[in-house]
N, C-alpha and C positions, 0 to 999 in steps of 0.2 A: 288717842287724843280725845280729850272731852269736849261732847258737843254741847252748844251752850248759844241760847237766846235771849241778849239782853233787852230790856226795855227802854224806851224810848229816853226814858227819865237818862236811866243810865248811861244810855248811848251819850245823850247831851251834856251830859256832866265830864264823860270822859272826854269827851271833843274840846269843851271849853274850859275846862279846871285841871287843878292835880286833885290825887287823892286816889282809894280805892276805885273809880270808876273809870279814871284812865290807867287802873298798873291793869285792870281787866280787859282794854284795846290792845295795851302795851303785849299781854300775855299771848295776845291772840298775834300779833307781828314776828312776837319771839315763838310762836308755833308751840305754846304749850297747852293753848285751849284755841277750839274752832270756832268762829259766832256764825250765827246765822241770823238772817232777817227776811223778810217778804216786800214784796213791789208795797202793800198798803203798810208796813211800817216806814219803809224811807221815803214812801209821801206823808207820811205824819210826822218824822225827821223834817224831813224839807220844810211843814208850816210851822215845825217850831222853831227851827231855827230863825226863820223870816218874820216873826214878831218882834214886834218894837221894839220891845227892850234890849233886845240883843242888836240893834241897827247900829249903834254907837261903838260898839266894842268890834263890829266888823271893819267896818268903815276906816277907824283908826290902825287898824291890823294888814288893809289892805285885803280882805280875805270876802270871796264871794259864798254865801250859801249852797249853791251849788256847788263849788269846790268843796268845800266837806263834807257833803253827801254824795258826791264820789268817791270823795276816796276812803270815807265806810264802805262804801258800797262794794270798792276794791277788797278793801278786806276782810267783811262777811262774805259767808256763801248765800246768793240767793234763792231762795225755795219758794213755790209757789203753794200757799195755802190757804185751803181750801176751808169755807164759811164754818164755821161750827154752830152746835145751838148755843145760846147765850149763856155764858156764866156767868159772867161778873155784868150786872145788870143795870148801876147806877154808872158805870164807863165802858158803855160799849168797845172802845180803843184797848182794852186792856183784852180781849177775848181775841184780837189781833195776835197778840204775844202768847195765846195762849194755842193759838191754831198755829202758827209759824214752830212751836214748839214739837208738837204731833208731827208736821207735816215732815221737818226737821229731822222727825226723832232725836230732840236733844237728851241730850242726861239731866241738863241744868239750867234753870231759868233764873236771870239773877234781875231784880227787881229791888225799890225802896218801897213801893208802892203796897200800903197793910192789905189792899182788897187781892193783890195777888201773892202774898207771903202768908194767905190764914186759910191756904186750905189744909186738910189734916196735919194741924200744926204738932211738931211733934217739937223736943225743947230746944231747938235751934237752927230748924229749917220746916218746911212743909211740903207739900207732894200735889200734887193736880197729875192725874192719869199717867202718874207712874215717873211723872216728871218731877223733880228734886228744884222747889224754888228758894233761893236765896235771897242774902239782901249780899251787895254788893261789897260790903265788908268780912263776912263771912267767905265769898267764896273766894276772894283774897288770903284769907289765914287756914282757911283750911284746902280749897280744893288747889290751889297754883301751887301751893307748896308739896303737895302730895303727886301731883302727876308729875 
């Protein structure tokens, strides 16, 4: 099973929309990819779910923030990872997903985010230490349907 760290971006798009970022939850339920995350990303889950903008759409739904960052939490595996040095420098939050990924050992880091999609970009994905980063549409057509 392919190991895989989504980003926070991602996570919250698959929690609250359709589209490629929830068939990437979706894949991880039907056990064809495994996600993983860390204690400091589902507290960065947790603050963005809990901004404003989203306050209307819970409310109306009945649904508390902490219920769905549980039950991500259920269904990632959590891994404790460990600080790295900075790489990506203008968003520290993103070196989160970049250490959860090592710590992890994932195959697959799936991201919309350009400052974590450009590293040794090759013509349709790129690489950070050995780690395979996507954008979320991509690993939809290529990697779900391949494992």
């Amino acid at each position: 099973m392919t190991r895989v760290v989504p980003d926070t971006n991602i996570v919250v798009s698959g929690l609250l929309w359709r589209g490629n970022p929830r068939r990437i939850l979706d894949a991880a339920r039907d056990g064809i990819i495994e996600l993983f995350t860390s204690p400091v990303l589902l507290e960065e889950l947790e603050d963005v779910l809990s901004r404003e903008k989203f306050a209307v759409r819970f409310s109306t739904a009945n649904v508390a923030v902490q219920d769905l960052v549980s039950g991500y939490s259920a269904l990632a595996t959590i891994t404790e990872a460990k600080p790295i040095e900075p790489v990506i420098l203008v968003d520290p939050d993103d070196d989160a997903v970049l250490a959860c990924a090592l710590a992890a050992e994932a195959e697959v880091i799936v991201s919309g985010e350009r400052r974590l999609t450009g590293f040794e970009s090759t013509q349709r994905s790129s690489y950070f230490d050995g780690n395979r980063v996507f954008s979320g549409t991509l690993v939809i057509t290529t990697r779900c349907r391949a494992i």
